[in-house]
RODO-2510 file (C-alpha; in nm, 4 decimals, decimal comma):
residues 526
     n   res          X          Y          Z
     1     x     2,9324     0,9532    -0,9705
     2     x     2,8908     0,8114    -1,3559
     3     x     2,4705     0,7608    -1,2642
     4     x     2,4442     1,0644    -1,1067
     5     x     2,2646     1,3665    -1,3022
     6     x     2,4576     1,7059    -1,3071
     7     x     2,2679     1,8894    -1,0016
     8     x     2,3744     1,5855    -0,7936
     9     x     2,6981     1,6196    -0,8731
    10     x     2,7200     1,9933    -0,7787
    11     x     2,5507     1,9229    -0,4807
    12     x     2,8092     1,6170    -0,3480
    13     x     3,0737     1,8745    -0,4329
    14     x     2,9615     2,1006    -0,1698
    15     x     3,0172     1,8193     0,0952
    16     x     3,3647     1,9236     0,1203
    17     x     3,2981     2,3029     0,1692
    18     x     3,0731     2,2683     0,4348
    19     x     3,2960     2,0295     0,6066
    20     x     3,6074     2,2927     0,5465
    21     x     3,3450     2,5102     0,7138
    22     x     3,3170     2,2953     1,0359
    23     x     2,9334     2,2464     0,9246
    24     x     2,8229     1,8949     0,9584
    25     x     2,6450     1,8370     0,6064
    26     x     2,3809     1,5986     0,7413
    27     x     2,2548     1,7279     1,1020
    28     x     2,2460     1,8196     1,4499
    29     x     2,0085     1,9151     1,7273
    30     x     1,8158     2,2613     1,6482
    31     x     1,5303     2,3501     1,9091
    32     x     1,2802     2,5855     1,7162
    33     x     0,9706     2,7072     1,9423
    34     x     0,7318     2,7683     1,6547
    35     x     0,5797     2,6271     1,3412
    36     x     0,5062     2,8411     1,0070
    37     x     0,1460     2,8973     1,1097
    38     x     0,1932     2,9918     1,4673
    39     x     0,4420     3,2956     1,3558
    40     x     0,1668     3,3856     1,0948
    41     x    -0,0932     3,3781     1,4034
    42     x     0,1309     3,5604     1,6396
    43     x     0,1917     3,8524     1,3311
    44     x    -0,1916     3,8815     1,2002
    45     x    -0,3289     3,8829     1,5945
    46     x    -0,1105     4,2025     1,5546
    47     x    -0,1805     4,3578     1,2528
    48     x    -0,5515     4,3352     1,3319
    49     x    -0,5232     4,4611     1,6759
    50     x    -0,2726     4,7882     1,5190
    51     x    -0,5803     4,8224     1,2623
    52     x    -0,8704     4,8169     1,5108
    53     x    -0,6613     5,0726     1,7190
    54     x    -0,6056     5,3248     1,4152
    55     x    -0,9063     5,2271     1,1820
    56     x    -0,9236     5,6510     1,1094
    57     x    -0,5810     5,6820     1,0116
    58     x    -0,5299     5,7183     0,5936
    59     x    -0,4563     5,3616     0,4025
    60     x    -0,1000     5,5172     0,3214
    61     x     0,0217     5,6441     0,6802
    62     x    -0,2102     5,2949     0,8018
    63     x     0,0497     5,0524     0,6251
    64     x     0,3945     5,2912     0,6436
    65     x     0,3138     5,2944     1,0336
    66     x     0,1682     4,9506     1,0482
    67     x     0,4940     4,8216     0,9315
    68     x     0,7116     4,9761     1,2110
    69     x     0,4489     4,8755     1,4808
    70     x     0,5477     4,5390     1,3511
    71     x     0,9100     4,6153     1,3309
    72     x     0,9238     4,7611     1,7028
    73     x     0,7347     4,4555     1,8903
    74     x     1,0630     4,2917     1,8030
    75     x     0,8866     3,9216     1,7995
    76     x     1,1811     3,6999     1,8084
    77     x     1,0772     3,3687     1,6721
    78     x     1,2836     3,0338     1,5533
    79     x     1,1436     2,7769     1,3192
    80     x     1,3074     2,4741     1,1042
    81     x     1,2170     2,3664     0,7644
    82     x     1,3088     2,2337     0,4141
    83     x     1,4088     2,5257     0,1894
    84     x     1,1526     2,5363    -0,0736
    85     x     1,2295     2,8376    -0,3113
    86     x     1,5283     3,0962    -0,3002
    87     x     1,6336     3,4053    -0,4328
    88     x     1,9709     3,4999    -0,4199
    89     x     2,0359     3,9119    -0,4109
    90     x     2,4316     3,9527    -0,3781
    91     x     2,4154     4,1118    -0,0148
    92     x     2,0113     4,0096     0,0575
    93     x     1,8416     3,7034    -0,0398
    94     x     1,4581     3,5956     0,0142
    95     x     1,3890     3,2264     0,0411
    96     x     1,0883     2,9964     0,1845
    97     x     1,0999     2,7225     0,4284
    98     x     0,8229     2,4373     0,4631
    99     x     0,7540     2,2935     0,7818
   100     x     0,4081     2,0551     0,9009
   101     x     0,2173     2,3511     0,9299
   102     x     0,2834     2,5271     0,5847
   103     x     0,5647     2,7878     0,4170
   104     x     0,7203     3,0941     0,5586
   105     x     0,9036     3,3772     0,3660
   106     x     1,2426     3,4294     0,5127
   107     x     1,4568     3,7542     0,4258
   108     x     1,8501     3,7593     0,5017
   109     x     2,1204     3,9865     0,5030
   110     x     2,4817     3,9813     0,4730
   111     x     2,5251     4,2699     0,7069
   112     x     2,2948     4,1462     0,9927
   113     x     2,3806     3,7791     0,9582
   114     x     2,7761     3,8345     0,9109
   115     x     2,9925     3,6951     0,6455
   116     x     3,0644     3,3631     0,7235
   117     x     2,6936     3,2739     0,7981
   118     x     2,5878     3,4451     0,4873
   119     x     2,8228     3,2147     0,2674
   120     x     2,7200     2,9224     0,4435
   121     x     2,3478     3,0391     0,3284
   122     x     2,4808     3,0468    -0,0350
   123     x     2,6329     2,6999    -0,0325
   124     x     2,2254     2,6152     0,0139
   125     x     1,9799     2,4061    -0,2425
   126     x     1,6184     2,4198    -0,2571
   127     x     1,5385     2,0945    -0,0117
   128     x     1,8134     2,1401     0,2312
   129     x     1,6473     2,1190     0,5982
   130     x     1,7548     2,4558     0,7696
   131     x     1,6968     2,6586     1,0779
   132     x     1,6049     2,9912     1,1474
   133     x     1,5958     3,2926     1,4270
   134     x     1,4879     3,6195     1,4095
   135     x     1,2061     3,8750     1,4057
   136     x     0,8808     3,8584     1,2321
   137     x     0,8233     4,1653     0,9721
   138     x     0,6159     4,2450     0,6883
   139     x     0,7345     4,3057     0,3618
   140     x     0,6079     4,6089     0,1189
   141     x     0,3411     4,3769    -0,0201
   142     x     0,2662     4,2731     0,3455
   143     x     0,3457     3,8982     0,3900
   144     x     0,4472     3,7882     0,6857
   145     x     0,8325     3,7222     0,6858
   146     x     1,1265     3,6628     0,9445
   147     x     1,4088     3,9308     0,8897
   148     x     1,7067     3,6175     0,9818
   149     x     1,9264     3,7159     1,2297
   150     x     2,1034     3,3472     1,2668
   151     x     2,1370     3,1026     1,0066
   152     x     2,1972     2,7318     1,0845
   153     x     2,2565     2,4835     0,8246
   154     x     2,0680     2,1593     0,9285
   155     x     2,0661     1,8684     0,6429
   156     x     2,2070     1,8621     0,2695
   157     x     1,9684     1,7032     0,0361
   158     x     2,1864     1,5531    -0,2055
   159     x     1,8686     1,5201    -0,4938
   160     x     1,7195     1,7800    -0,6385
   161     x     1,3146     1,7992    -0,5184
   162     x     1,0987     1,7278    -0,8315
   163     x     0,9905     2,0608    -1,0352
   164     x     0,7279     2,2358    -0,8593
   165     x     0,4539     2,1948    -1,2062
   166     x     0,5724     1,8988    -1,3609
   167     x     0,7567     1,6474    -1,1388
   168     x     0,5251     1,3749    -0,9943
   169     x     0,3196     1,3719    -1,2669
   170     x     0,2818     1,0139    -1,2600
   171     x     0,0167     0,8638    -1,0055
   172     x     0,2191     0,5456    -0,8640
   173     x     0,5503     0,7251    -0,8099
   174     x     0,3381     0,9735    -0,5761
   175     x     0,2601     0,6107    -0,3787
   176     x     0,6002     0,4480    -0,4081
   177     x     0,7816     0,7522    -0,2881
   178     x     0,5039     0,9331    -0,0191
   179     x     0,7813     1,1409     0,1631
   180     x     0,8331     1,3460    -0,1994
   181     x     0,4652     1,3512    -0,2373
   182     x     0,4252     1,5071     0,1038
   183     x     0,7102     1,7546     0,0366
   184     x     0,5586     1,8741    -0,3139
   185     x     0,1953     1,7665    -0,2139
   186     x     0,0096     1,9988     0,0339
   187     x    -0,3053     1,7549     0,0172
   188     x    -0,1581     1,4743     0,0937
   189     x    -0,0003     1,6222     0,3617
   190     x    -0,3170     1,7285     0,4758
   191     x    -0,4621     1,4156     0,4557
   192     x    -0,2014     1,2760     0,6746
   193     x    -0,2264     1,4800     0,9269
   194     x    -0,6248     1,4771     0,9533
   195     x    -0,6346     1,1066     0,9595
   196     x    -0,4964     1,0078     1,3114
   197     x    -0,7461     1,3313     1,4249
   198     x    -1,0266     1,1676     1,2727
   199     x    -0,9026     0,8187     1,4620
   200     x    -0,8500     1,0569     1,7389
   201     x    -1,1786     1,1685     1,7329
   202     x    -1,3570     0,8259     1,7167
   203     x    -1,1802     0,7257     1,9859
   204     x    -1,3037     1,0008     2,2049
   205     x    -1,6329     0,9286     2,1029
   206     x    -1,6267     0,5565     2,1914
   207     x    -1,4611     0,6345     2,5231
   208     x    -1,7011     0,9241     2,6332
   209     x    -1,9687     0,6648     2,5622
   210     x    -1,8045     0,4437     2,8146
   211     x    -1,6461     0,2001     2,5875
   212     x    -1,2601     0,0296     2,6469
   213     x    -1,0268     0,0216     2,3581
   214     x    -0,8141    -0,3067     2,3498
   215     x    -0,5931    -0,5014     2,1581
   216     x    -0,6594    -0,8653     2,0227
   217     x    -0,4025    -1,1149     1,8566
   218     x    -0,2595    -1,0539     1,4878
   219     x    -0,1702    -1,3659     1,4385
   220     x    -0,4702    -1,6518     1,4440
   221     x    -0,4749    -1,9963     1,4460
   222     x    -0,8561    -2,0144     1,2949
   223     x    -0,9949    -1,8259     1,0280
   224     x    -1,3031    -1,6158     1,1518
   225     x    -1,4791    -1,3377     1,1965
   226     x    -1,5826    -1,2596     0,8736
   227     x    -1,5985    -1,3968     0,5310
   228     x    -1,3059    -1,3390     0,3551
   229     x    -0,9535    -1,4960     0,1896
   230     x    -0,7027    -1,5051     0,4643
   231     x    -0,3180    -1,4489     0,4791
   232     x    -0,1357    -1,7882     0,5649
   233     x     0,1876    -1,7849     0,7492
   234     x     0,4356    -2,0462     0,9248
   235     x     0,4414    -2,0002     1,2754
   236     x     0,8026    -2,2330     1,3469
   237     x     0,7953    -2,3134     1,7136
   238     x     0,4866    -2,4448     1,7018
   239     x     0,4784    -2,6045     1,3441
   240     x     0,1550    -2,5133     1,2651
   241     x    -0,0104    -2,2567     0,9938
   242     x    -0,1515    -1,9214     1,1372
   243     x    -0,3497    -1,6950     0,9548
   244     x    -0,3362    -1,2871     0,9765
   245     x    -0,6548    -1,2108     1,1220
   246     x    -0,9148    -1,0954     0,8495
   247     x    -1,1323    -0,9548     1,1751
   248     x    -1,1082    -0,8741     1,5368
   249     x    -1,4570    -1,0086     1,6293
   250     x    -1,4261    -1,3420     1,8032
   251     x    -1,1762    -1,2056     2,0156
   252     x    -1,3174    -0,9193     2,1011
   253     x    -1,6789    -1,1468     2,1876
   254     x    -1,4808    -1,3197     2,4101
   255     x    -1,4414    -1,0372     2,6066
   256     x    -1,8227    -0,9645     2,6345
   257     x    -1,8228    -1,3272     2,8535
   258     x    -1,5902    -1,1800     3,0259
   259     x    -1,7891    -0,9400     3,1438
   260     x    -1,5797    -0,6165     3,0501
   261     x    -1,9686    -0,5024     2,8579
   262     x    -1,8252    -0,2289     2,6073
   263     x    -1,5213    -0,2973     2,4085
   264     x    -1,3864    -0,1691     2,0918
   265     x    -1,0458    -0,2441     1,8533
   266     x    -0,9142     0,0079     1,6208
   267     x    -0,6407    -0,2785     1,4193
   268     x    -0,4846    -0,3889     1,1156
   269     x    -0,6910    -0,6444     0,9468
   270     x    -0,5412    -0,7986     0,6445
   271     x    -0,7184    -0,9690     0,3562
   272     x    -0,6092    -1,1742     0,0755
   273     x    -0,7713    -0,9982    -0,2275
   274     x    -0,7464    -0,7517    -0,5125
   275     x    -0,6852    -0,3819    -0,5007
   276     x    -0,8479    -0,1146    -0,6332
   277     x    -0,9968     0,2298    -0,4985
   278     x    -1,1175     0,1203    -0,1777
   279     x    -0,9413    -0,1812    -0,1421
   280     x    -0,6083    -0,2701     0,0354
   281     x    -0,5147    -0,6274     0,1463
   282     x    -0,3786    -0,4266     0,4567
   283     x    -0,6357    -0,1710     0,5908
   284     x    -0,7681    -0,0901     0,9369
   285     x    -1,0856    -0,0744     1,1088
   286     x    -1,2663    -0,0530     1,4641
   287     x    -1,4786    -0,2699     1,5699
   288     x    -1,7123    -0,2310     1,8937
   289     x    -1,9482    -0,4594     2,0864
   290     x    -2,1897    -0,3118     2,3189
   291     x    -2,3543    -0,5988     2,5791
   292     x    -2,7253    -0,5500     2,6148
   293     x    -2,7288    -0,3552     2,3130
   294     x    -2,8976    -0,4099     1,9799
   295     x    -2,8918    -0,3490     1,6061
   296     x    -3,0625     0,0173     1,6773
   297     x    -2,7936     0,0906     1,9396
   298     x    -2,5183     0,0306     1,7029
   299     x    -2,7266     0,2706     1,4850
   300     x    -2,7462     0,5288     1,6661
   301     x    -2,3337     0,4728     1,7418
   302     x    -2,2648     0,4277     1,3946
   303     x    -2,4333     0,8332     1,2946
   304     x    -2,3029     0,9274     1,6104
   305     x    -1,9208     0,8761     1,5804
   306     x    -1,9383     0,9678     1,1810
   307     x    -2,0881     1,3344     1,2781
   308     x    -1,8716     1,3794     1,5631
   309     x    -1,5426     1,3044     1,3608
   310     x    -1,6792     1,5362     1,0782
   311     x    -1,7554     1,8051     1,3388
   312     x    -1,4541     1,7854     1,5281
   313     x    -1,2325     1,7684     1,2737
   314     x    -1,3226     1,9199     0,9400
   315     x    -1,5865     2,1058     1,0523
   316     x    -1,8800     2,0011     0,8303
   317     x    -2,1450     1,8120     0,7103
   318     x    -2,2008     1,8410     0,3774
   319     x    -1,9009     1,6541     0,1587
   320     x    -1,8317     1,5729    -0,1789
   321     x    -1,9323     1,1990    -0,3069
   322     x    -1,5969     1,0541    -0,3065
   323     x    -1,7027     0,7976    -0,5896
   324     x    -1,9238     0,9956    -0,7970
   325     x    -1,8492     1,0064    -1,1981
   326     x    -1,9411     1,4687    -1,1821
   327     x    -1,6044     1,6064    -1,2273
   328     x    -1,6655     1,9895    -1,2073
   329     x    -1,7515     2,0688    -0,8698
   330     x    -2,0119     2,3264    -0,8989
   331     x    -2,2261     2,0800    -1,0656
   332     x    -2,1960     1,8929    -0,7452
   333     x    -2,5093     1,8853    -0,5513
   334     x    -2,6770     1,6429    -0,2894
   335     x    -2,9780     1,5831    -0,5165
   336     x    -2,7510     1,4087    -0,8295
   337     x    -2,5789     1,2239    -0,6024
   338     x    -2,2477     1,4914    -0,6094
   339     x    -2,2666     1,6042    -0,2547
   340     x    -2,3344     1,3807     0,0668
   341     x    -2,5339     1,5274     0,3540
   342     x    -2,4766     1,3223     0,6573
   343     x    -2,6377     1,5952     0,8860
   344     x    -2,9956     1,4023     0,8488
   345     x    -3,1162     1,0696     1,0371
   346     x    -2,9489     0,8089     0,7723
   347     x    -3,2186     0,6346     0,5629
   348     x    -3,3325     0,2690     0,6806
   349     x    -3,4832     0,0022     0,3682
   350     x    -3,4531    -0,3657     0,4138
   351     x    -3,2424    -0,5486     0,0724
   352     x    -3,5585    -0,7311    -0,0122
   353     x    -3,7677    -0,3688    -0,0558
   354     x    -3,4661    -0,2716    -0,2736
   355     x    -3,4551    -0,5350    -0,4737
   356     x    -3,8208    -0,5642    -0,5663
   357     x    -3,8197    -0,1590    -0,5954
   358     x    -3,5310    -0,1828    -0,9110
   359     x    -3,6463    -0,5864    -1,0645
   360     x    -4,0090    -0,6545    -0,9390
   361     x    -3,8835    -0,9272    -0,8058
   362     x    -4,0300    -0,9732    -0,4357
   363     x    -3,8144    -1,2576    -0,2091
   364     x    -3,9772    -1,1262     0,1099
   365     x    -4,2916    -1,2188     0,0173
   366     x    -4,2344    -1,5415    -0,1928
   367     x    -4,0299    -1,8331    -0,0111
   368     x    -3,8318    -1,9227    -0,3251
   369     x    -3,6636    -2,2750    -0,3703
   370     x    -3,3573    -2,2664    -0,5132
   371     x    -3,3936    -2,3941    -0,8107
   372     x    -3,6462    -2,1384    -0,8937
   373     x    -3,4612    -1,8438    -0,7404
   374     x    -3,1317    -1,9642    -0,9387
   375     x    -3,4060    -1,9547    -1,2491
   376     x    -3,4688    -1,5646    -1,1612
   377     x    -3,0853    -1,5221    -1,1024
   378     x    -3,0195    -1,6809    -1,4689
   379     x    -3,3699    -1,4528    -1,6445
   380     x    -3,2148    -1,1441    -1,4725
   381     x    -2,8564    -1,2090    -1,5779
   382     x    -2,7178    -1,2018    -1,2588
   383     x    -2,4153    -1,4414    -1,1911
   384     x    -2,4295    -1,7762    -0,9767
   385     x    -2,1727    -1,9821    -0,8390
   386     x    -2,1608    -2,3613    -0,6935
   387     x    -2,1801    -2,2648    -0,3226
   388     x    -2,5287    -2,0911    -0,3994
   389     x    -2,8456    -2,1173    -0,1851
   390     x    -3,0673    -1,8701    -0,2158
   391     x    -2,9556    -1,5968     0,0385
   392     x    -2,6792    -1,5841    -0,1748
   393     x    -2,8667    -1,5362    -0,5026
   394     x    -3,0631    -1,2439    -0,2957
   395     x    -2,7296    -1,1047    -0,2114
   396     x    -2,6302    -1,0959    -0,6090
   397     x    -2,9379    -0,9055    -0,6995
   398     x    -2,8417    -0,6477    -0,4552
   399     x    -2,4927    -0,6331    -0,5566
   400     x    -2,6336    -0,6120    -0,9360
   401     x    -2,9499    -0,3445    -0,9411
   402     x    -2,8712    -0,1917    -0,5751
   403     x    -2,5697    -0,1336    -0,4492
   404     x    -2,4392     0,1493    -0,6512
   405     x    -2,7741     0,3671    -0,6439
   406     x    -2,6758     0,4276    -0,2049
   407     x    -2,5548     0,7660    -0,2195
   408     x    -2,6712     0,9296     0,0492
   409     x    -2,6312     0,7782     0,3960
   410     x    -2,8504     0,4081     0,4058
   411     x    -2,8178     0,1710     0,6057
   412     x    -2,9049    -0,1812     0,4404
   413     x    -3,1013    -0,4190     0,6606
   414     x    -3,2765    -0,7580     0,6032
   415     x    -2,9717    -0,9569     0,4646
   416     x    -3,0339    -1,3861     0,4354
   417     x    -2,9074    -1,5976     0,7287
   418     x    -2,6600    -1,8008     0,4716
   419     x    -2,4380    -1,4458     0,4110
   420     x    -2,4311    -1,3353     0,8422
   421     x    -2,2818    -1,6609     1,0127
   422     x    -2,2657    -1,4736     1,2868
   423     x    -2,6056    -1,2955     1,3379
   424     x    -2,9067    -1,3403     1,5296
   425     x    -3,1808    -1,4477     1,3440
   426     x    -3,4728    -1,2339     1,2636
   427     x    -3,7717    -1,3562     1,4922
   428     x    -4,0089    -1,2403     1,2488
   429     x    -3,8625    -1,4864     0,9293
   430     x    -3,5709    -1,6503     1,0324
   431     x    -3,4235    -1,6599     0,6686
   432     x    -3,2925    -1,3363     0,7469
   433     x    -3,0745    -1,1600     1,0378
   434     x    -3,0340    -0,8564     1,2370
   435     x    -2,7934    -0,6986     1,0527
   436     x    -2,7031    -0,3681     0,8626
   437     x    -2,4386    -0,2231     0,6364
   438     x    -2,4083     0,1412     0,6191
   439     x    -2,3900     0,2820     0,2119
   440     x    -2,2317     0,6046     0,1276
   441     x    -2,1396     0,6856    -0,2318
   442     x    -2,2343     0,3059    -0,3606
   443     x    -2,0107     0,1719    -0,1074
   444     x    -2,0014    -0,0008     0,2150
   445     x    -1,8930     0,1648     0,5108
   446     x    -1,9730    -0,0093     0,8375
   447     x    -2,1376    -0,3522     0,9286
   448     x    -2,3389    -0,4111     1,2290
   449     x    -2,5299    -0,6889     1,3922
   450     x    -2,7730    -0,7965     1,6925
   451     x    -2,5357    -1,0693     1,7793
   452     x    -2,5833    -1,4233     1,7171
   453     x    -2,5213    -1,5494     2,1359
   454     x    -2,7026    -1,8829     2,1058
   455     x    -2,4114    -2,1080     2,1471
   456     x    -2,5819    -2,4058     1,9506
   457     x    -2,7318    -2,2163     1,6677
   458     x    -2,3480    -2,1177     1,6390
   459     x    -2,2341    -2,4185     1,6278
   460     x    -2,5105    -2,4979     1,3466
   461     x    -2,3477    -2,1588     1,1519
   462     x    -2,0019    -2,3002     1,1821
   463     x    -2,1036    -2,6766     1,0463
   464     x    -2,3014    -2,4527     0,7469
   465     x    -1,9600    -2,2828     0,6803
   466     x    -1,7420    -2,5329     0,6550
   467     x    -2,0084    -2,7551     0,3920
   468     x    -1,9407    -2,4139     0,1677
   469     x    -1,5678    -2,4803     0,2048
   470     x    -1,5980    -2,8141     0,0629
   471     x    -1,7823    -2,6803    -0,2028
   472     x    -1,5292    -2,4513    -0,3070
   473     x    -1,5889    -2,1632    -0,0903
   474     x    -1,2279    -2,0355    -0,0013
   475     x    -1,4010    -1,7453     0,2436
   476     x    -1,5466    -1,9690     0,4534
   477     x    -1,5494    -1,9461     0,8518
   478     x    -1,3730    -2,2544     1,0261
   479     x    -1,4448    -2,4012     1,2956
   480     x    -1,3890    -2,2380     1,6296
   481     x    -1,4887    -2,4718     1,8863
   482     x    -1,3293    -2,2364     2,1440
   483     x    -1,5378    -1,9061     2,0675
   484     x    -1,8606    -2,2083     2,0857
   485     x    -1,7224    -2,2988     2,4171
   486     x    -1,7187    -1,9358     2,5317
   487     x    -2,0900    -1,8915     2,4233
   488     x    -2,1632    -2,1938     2,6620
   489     x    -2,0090    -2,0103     2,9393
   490     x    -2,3241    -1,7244     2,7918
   491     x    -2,2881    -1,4294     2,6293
   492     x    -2,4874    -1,0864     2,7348
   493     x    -2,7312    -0,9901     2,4651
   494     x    -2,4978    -0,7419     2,2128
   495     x    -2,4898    -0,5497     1,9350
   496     x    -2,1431    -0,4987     1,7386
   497     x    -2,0049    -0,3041     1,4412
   498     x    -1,7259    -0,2683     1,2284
   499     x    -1,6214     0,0234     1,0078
   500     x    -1,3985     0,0772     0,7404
   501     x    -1,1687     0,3694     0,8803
   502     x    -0,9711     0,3922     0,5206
   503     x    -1,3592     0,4626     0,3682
   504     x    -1,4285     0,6733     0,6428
   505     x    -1,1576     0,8759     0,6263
   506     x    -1,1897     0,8833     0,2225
   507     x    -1,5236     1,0197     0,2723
   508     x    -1,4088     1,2907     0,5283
   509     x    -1,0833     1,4344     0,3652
   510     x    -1,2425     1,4143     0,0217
   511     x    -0,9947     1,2286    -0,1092
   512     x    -1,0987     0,9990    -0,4188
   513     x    -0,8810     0,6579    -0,3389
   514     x    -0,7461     0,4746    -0,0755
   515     x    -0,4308     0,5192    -0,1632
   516     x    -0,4494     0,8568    -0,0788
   517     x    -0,5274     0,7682     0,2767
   518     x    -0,2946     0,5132     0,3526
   519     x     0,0832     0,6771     0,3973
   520     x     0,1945     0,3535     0,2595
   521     x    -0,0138     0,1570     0,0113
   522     x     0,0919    -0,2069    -0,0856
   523     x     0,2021    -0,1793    -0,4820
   524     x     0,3077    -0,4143    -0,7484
   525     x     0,7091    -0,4728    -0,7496
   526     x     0,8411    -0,2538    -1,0285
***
């Protein structure tokens, strides 16, 4: 009790009278039929019906008689929430509960409740869990309220909640402790809810367009799928290092030999590297393969299952740039890059046409060696590491003129064979693949091939990977003489995708971090 502040004390205190009271301070089984919002439904379906029906009658006589039609329909409703604000009246007392849906204005009396119920009701804090029956009125300012005609004490919160203006002020605690931020936070409750709609959603999509959702190991013994720095674990029966998959491809490809044709995975994938706004070593995407499909079938799939999400589930198309630098919003608009307008086919350019649009400097058309693209890299400023060839150097002039200036929906084709191990060459100039990124906001959102089904030109990819390794290139593919072995058996023609559901979802709920979208966020020990 010597750490505790002075409100905590008072609170523990009250243990005892509850339990003198027969009340069990910390819970038991309530069974409420509504939420906040469906009593507010319920009461305004009402009041606009009673106002429709008497539309003639005088504003005065409207709302004196409008409040005993509301009285007399005698809706009995029960709902359960955290107390959120009270005011105590002697014999009548207003307070608010907060449930999923929202807030509700309760009003109790002593003489309809009793006495002993009433003086249970005064032993309550703002955040004790409650619940309540009774019958839906309108006050004489008319908000919607529930006269209490049983009270039931349901959980005593033993901490005060954090003051309504000025508690939570600082960013991390809203991470470290999420279940205060959803109490005191109606975004980011918000946010939580519309994310597993907006999964929801994709999923419907995918399905409807005959795909099969499945699940592929966690844990992997080889490191593929993309290019990144893995996870490394122990695995102790079998006394071998495992890595935490930083992709579900391979797997899932597997599947295409197997003939199941459409297959998607919405999964953890974990990743070994910094954090920021839209990074997490922990984050989750989907990724689908289509057989007989191509890069413009994951196109079309890729503007397809962004609109429908948006449509379904916030009910737009027009949202603000998650990333821009425009604070006010009313300076927001889609031609400075403030608002994003994904109701328009998404803009196709090849990295080559953007790079020689923003430096002059044309790789397309000139076959550079590397020393003499490395020579461009060093005249343009633009860094270069060991492991370089020169689809690598093309990739850092993106990353350095381009890749910020994508605001409005692009998808970014063209890329060099040495950056997409796992991509079918382009026929037309076989230093680059069939591949595209999609860019909203400067950032990458999805990442989509014609996939690479040639079982020796994989092998070749692999061998290509693993001489980066030895050169110092830690995000590397391995080896995976299995997945080579499955191409042998042949793999349909296919085009695949990934995207990032934490950017997606970003982008949708207009949220400005991925923090904000993940209930959870990994943070630095305090």
């Amino acid at each position: 009790m010597q750490n505790l502040s002075e409100q905590e004390i008072v609170r523990r205190n009250k243990l005892e009278k509850y339990e003198e009271l027969g009340i069990d301070p910390f819970g038991q089984r309530f069974d409420y039929k509504y939420h906040s919002v469906d009593v507010k439904d319920i009461a305004n379906k009402e009041v606009e019906k009673f106002k429709e029906e008497n539309k003639d009658l005088p504003e005065e006589e409207l709302k004196e008689k409008l409040h005993a039609y509301i009285e007399n329909k005698e809706i009995n409703v029960s709902v359960a929430g955290r107390i959120m604000f009270i005011r105590k009246m002697g014999k009548a007392s207003f307070f608010s509960i907060q449930d999923k849906m929202g807030k509700i204005q309760i009003y109790i009396r002593k003489d309809v409740v009793g006495d002993s119920m009433y003086d249970l009701f005064k032993l309550a804090d703002i955040g004790d869990i409650v619940g309540i029956e009774g019958i839906v009125m309108l006050t004489q300012t008319g908000e919607i309220t529930i006269r209490c005609s049983k009270y039931t004490h349901l959980v005593k919160a033993l901490r005060p909640l954090p003051e309504k203006f000025h508690g939570l002020q600082d960013v991390e605690e809203r991470y470290r402790r999420r279940y205060l931020d959803l109490i005191m936070n109606e975004d980011a409750k918000r946010v939580a809810i519309q994310r597993p709609r907006i999964i929801r959603a994709m999923q419907e999509y995918f399905d409807n367009e005959g795909f099969i959702e499945v699940e592929t190991p966690v844990l992997q013994n080889i490191q593929g799928g993309a290019t990144a720095r893995p996870f490394i674990t122990h695995h102790n029966a079998l006394d071998s290092n495992f890595y935490l998959r930083i992709a579900t491809e391979l797997h899932l490809k597997r599947l295409l030999v197997g003939g199941l044709e459409r297959v998607y995975e919405i999964g953890r994938i974990f990743r070994n590297e910094g954090m920021d706004k839209t990074h997490n070593p922990e984050f989750t995407t989907v990724e689908l393969y289509q057989a007989f499909g191509d890069l413009e079938s994951m196109m079309d799939l890729n503007e397809g299952v962004i609109r429908y999400a948006a449509k379904k589930v916030i009910g737009k198309e027009v949202f603000k740039n998650p990333f821009t630098s425009i604070e006010n919003p009313e300076d927001m608009t889609i031609e400075n890059g403030g608002l994003i307008d994904i109701s328009k086919p998404f803009r196709r350019v090849t990295m080559c046409e953007l790079i020689k649009d923003a430096t002059g400097v044309d790789f397309k058309a000139n076959n550079y060696t590397l020393d003499e693209a490395i020579k461009l890299a060093k005249e343009h400023n633009v860094p270069v590491e060991p492991h370089f060839t020169v689809g690598h150097v093309i990739n850092a002039f993106f990353e350095e003129f381009c890749e910020e200036k994508l605001i409005q929906p692009t998808f970014l084709m063209g890329h060099p064979i040495e950056i997409s191990p796992l991509t079918k060459k382009d026929p037309k100039d076989p230093r680059f693949v069939q591949r595209f990124e999609l860019f909203i906001g400067g950032k990458e959102f999805s990442n989509a091939y014609t996939e690479l089904n040639d079982p020796i030109d994989q092998r070749e990819r692999f061998v290509e990977q693993l001489k980066e390794k030895e050169k110092g290139n830690a995000e590397a593919n391995e080896m995976d003489t299995d997945f080579v072995e499955a191409l042998e058996y042949g793999m349909p023609p296919a085009g695949g995708i990934g995207i990032g559901i934490d950017r997606l979802i970003i982008f949708l709920t207009e949220s400005t971090t991925i923090r904000d979208v993940i209930l959870f966020p990994q943070m630095k020990t305090r």
